[in-house]
C-alpha positions in Angstrom: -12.2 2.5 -28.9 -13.0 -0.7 -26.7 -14.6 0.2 -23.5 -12.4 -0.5 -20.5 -9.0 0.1 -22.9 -7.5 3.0 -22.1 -4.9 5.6 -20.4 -6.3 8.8 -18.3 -4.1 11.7 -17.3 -3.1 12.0 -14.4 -4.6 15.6 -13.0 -3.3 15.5 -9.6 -0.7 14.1 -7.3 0.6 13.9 -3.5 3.7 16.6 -2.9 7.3 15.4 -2.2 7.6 17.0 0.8 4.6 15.0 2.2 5.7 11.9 1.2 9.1 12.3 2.9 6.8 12.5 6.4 4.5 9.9 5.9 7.6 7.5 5.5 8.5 7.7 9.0 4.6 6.6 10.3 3.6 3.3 11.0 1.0 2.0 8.9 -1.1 0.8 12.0 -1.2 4.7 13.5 -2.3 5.5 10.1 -4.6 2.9 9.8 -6.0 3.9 13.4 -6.0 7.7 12.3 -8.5 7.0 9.7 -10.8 4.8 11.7 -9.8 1.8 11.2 -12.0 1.7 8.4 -9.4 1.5 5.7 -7.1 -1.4 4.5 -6.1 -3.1 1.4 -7.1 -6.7 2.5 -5.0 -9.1 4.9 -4.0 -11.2 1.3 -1.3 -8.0 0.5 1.5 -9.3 1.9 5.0 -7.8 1.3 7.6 -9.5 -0.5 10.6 -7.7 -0.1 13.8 -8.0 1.6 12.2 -5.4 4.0 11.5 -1.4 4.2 8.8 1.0 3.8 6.7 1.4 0.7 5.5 5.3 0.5 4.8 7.0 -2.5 2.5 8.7 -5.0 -0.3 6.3 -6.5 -0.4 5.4 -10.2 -3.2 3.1 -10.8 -3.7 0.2 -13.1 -7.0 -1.6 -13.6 -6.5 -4.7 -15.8 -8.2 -7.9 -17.1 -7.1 -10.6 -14.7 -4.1 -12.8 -16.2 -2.7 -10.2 -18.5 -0.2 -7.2 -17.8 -0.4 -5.0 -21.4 -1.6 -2.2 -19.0 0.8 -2.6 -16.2 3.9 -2.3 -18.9 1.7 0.9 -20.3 2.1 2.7 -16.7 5.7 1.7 -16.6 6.2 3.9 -19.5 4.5 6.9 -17.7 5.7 6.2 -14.5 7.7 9.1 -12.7 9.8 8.7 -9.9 8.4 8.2 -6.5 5.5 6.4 -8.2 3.9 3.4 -6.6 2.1 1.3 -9.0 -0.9 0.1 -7.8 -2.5 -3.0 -9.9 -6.6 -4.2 -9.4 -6.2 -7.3 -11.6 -8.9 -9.0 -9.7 -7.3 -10.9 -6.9 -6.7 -13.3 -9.5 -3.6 -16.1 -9.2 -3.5 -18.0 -11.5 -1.1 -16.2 -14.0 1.5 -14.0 -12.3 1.7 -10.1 -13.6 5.2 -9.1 -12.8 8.7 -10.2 -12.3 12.2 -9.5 -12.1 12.6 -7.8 -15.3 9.8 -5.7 -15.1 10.8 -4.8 -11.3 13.9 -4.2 -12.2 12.9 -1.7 -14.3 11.0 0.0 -11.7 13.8 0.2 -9.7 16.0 1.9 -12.3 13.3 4.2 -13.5 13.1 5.5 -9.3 9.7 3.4 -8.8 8.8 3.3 -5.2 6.9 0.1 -4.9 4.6 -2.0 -6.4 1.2 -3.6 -5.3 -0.5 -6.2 -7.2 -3.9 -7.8 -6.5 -3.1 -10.6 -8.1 0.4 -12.5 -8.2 3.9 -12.5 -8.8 6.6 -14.6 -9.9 10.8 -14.9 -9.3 10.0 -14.7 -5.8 14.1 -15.1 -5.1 14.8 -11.6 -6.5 11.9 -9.8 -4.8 13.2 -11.3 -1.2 17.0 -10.2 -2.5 15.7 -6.6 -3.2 14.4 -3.9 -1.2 12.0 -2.5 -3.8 8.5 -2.5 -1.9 6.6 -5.5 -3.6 3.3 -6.2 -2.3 0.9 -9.1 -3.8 -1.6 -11.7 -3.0 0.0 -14.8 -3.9 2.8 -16.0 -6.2 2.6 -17.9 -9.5 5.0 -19.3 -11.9 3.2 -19.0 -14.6 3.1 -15.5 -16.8 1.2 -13.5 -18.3 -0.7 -12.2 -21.5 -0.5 -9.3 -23.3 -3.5 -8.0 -25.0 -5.8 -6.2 -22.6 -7.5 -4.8 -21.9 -7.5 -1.9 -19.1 -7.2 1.5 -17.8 -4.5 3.7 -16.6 -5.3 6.2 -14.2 -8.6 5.4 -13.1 -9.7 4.6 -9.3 -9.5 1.1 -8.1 -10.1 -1.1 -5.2 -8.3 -4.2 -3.1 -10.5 -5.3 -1.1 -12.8 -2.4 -0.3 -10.5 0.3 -0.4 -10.6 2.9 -2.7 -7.4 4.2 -4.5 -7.9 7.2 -7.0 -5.1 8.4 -9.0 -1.8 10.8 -7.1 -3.5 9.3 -3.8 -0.9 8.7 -0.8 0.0 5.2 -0.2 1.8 3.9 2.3 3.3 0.2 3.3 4.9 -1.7 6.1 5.2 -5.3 7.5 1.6 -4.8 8.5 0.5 -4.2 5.4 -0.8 -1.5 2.8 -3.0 1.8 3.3 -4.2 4.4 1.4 -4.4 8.0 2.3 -6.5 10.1 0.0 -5.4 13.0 -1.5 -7.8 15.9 -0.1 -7.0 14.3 3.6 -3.4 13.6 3.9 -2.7 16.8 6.3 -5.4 15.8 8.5 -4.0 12.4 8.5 -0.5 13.2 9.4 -1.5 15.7 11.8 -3.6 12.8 13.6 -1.1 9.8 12.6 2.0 11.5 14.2 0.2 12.7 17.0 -0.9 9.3 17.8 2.9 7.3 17.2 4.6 10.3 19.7 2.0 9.3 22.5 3.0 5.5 21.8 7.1 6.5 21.9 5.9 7.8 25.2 4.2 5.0 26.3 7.2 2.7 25.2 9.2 4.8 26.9 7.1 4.4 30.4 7.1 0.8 29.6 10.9 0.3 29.8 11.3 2.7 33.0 8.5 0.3 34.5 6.2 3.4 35.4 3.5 3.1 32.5 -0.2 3.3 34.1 -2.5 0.7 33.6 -5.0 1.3 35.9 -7.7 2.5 32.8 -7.6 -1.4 32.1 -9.1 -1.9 35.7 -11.2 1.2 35.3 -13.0 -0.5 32.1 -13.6 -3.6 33.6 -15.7 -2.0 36.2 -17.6 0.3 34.2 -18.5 -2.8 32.4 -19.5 -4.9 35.7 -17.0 -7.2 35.4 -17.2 -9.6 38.5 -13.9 -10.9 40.6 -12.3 -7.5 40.5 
């Protein structure tokens, strides 16, 4: 067997029912929940006609330019699925189009992200299947491998591992892993009820922002 060509199980995967709550977090109070310290790179950009992208991760790591793995995990993929695609940043030949995302959509595919690019750019911005990429191509792809299914990647720094949480918005993509996704929510919705609040103190015009003043002195701003 050629090393690098191949398709792991998948031993483990995010619950439905913790899915369902992550969709209604923003990415940002996740984001901020975990440190800031996790992200999936500014160049992720959603392509969509709009909506969230949250869903169970199903990984792809392929050569750059070619998408025979990316069809393999189509095959497998389950509904609620996100597949998540490491092709190496790489533009120059796009990995996925409208009849391949089509398919997702049919099969109950919750989103795509590629780390490379994507072409019939018309159809992704008519749908609302969640399509995140780096760029977009017209020119397509080859089909020989090889790659993995099922292994851990990484866009831009951030880890994803197989049945990991991942979750997208207009800001962008993050992942959530497996073992913390409690801890997370617990911390993320905490965090987005104290900014209702806040939004809500904002429009009655009675939101307190005397800490910014507070700061400034503790740091020995002068003028104040």
């Amino acid at each position: 067997m050629p090393i690098g060509f191949k398709i792991h199980p998948r031993t483990r995967t995010v619950d439905a029912a913790t899915v369902e709550k992550f969709k209604a977090i923003a990415v940002a109070n996740i984001s901020d929940s975990m440190g800031r310290m996790v992200h999936g790179g500014p160049r992720l950009r959603p392509l969509h006609a709009g909506g969230v992208l949250c869903g169970v991760a199903l990984t792809v790591k392929t050569r750059p330019g070619d998408n025979l793995m990316i069809h393999a995990a189509l095959n497998r993929a389950k509904p609620g699925d996100v597949i998540v695609v490491d092709a190496g940043g790489d533009l120059s030949n796009a990995l996925m189009g409208e009849l391949m995302l089509a398919h997702a959509q049919e099969i109950g595919v919750a989103g795509v992200i590629v780390n490379g690019a994507m072409r019939d750019s018309g159809w992704i911005r008519a749908n609302t299947l969640p399509v995140y990429a780096a760029g977009i191509t017209h020119r397509g792809p080859y089909k020989d491998g090889p790659g993995e299914v099922n292994v851990p990647v990484a866009l831009d720094g951030m880890v994803i591992a197989p049945g990991d949480l991942v979750v997208g918005d207009d800001d962008g993509i993050v992942c959530v892993p497996f073992d913390h996704v409690e801890a997370v929510y617990a911390s993320a919705n905490a965090k987005q009820q104290g900014e209702a609040k806040t939004m809500a103190a904002i429009r009655a015009r009675t939101v307190d922002r005397s800490w910014v003043e507070r700061a400034l002195e503790k740091a020995g701003c002068e003028g104040l």
